[in-house]
C-alpha positions in Angstrom: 0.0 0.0 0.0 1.1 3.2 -1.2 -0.2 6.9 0.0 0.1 9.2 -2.4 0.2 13.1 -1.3 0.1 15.1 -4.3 1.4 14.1 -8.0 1.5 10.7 -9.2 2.2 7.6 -6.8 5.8 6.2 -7.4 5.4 2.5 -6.3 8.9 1.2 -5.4 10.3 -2.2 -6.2 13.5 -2.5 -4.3 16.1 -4.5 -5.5 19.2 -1.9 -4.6 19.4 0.0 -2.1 22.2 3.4 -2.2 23.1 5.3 0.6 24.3 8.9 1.2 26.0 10.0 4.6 28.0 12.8 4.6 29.0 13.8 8.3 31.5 11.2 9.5 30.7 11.5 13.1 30.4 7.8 15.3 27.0 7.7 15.5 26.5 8.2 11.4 28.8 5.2 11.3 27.1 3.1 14.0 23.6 4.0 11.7 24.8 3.4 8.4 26.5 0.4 9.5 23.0 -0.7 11.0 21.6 0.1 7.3 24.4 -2.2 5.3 23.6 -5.4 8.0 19.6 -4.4 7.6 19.9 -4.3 3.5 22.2 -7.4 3.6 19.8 -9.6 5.4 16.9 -8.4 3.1 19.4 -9.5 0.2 18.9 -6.2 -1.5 22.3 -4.9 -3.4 23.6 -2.0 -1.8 25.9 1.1 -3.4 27.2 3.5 -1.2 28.2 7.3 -2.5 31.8 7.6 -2.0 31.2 10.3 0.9 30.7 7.0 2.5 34.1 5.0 2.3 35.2 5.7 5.8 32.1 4.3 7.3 31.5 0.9 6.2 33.7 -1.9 4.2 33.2 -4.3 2.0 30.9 -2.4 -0.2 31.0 -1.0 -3.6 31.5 2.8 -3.5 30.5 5.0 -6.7 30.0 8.7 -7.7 26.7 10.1 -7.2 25.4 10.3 -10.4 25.9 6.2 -10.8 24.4 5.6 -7.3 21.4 7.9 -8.8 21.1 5.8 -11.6 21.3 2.6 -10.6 19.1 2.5 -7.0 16.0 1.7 -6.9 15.8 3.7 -3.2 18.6 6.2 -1.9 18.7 7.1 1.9 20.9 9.8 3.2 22.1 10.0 6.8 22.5 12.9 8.7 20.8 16.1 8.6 18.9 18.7 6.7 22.1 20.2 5.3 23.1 16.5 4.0 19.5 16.1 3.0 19.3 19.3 0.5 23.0 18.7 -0.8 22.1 15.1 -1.7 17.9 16.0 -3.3 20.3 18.7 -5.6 22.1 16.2 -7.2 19.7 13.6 -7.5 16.5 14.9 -8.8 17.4 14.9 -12.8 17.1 10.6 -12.1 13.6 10.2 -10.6 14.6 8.8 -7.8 13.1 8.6 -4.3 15.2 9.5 -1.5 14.4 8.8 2.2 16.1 10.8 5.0 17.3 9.6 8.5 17.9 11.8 10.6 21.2 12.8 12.8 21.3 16.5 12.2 19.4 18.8 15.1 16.4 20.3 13.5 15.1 17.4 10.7 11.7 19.0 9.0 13.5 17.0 6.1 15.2 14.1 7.3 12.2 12.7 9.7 12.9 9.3 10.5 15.0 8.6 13.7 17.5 6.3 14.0 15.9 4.1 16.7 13.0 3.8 14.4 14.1 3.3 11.3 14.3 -0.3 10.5 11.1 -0.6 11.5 10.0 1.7 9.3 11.8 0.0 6.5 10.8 -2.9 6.8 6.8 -1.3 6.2 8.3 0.5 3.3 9.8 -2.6 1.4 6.7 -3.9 2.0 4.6 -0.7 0.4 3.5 1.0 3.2 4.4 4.5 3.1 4.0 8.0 1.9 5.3 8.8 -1.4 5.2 13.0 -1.6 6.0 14.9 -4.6 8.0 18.3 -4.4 9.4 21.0 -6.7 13.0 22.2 -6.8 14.3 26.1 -8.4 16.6 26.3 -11.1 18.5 29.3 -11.5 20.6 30.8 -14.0 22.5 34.4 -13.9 22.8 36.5 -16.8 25.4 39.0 -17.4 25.5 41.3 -20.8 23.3 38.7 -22.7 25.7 35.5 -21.2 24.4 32.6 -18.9 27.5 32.7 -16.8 25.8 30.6 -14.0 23.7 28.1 -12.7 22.2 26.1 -10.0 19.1 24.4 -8.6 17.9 24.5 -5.0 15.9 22.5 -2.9 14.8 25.4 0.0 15.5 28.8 -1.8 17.3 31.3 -3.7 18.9 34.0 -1.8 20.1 37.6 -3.5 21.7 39.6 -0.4 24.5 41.7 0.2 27.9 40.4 0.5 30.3 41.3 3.7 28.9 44.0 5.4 25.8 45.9 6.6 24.2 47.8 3.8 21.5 47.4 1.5 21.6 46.3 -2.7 18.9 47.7 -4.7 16.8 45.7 -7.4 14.6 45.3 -10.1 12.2 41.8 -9.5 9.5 41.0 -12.8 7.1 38.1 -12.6 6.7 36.4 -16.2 8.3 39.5 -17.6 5.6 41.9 -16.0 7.7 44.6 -13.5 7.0 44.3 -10.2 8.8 46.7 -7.9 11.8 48.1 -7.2 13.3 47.3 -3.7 15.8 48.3 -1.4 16.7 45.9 1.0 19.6 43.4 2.7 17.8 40.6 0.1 15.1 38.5 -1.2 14.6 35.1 -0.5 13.0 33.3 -3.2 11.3 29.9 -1.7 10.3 26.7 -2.5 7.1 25.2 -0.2 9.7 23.1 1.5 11.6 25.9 2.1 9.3 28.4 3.4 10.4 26.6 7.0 13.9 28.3 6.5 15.2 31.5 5.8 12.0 32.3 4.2 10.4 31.9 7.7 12.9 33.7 9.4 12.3 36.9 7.3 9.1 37.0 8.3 7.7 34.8 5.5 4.7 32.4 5.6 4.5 28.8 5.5 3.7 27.4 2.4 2.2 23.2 2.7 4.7 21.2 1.4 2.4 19.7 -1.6 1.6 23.4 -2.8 2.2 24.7 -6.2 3.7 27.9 -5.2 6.4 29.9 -4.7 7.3 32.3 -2.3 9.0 35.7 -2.1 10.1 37.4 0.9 12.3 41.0 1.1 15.2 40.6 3.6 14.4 44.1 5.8 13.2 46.2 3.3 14.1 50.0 3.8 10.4 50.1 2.8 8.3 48.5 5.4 4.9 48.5 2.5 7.1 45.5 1.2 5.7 42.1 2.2 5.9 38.5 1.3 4.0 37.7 -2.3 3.0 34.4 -3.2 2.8 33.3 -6.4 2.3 30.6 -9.1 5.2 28.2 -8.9 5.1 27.9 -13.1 5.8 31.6 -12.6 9.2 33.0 -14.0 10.7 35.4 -11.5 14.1 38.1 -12.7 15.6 39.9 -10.4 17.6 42.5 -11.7 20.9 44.2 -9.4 21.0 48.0 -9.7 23.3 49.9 -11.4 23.8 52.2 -8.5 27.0 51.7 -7.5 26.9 49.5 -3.8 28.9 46.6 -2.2 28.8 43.5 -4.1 25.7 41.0 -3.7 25.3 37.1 -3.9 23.2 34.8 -4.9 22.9 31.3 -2.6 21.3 28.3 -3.2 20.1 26.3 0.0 22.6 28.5 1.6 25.8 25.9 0.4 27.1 27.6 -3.0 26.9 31.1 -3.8 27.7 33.9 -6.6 29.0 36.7 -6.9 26.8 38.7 -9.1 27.7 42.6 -10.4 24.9 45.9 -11.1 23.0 45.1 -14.3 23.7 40.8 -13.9 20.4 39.5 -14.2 19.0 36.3 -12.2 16.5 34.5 -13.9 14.4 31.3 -11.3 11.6 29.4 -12.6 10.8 25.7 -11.6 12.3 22.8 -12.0 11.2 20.5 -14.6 12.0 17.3 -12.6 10.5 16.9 -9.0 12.2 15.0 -6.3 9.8 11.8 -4.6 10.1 11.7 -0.8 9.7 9.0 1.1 8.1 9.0 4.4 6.6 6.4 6.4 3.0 5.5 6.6 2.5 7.5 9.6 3.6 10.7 8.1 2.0 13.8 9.1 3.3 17.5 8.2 1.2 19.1 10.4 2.5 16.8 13.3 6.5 17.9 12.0 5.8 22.0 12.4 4.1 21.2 16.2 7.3 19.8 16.9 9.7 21.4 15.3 8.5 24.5 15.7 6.9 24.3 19.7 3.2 24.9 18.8 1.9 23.0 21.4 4.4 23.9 24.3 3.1 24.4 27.7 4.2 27.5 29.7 
């Protein structure tokens, strides 16, 4: 049995298994070491991304983009950070990724260690919750040139560089202008990431399953500027200023950034191939943000 949350259900035959663990801390070892003995016994083949060859033996080790294609399942170990690093370079292979966590916070990577043999042995048997979500993909333009790009799972980020003052900017929706802002950034965000940085300049949260994007000014010298949600087939520019000012950045999932100059131009729209996350059968968003983010505390 399969639960589908949004999209199409992705029923999973497992017959090899990859894993992904990038922190090499004891107890990532002591977990993925768990996995391999777990995988063994089901007589599933197992490939391990070569972040992994201080952690276990007697495996075969491979680049990501071979582990990608040739898993039927890949599970990364560790936290969010590992998580979004891992959904980046897998999601061009329709592949479904589950996440165990050993990172602190974990709105992405929710299945604990102590539970989560249990919880695959329900999902080789079918029982889970197969959720479809969107990544951004982002190119920079300078004088007519794509001179870079990226994709992110959580958000694109345009903000000043070094120190303490503002960049201006030019941001159009499907080539329509929208404003002109002044402000230490704009977060650009992804329904999964509208629980980050999005949230924590004063953006909303967005359900994970929604079509939509969400745009957030980084303390906006004018305070009329708010968070705008919009259509996540939706083409968003932003344009730097001329004006001369300290150099900006653009990150993606806050790991890799670029420098970008007055006039570059930095052109997000969706990604054409969504990631499949895998959650067990008792999955339940709503119960993640009470935990994760104290709604239910007692004074």
């Amino acid at each position: 049995m399969t639960t589908k949350t949004n999209g199409n259900t992705m029923t999973i035959k497992i017959k090899t298994i990859g894993i992904i663990a990038k922190n090499k801390s004891d107890a990532v070892k002591k977990t993925v070491n768990r996995l391999v003995d777990f995988i063994h016994e089901k007589k599933c083949s197992l490939i391990c991304d070569k972040t992994t060859e201080t952690l276990i033996d007697n495996v075969s080790f491979v680049d990501r983009d071979t582990l990608a294609r040739q898993s039927d399942l890949a599970i990364v170990v560790g936290g969010d950070g590992t998580f979004l690093s891992a959904v980046r370079s897998l999601a061009d292979y329709n592949i479904p990724v589950l996440g165990i966590n050993l990172g602190r916070l974990g709105f992405l990577v929710d299945i604990s260690p102590d539970d989560m043999l249990q919880h695959l042995e329900q999902i080789m048997q079918g029982k889970y919750v197969d959720e479809c979500r969107f990544l951004l993909q982002t190119q920079v333009e300078r004088n007519g040139n794509i001179i870079s790009d990226a994709d992110a799972f959580n958000d694109v980020v345009v903000h000043i560089r070094d120190v303490a003052r503002m960049i201006e900017f030019e941001t159009y929706i499907n080539g329509r202008f929208v404003n002109f802002q002044r402000a230490d950034g704009l977060v650009v965000s992804t329904p999964t990431g509208s629980t980050a940085y999005a949230l924590s300049s004063g953006g909303p949260l967005l359900h994970a399953t929604l079509d939509a994007i969400v745009m957030v000014p980084i303390c906006p010298h004018t305070l009329t500027n708010r968070p705008l949600v919009i259509n996540a087939d939706s083409k968003v520019e932003i344009v730097i200023g001329e004006s001369k000012q300290s150099t900006a950045q653009v990150t993606f999932d806050g790991q890799t950034a670029f420098d970008v100059k007055p006039g570059d131009k930095i052109i997000i729209q969706k990604k054409k191939n969504d990631i499949h996350l895998i959650h067990p059968a008792s999955y339940d968003y709503y119960e993640i943000l009470r935990a994760k983010l104290h709604w239910s505390d007692q004074i």
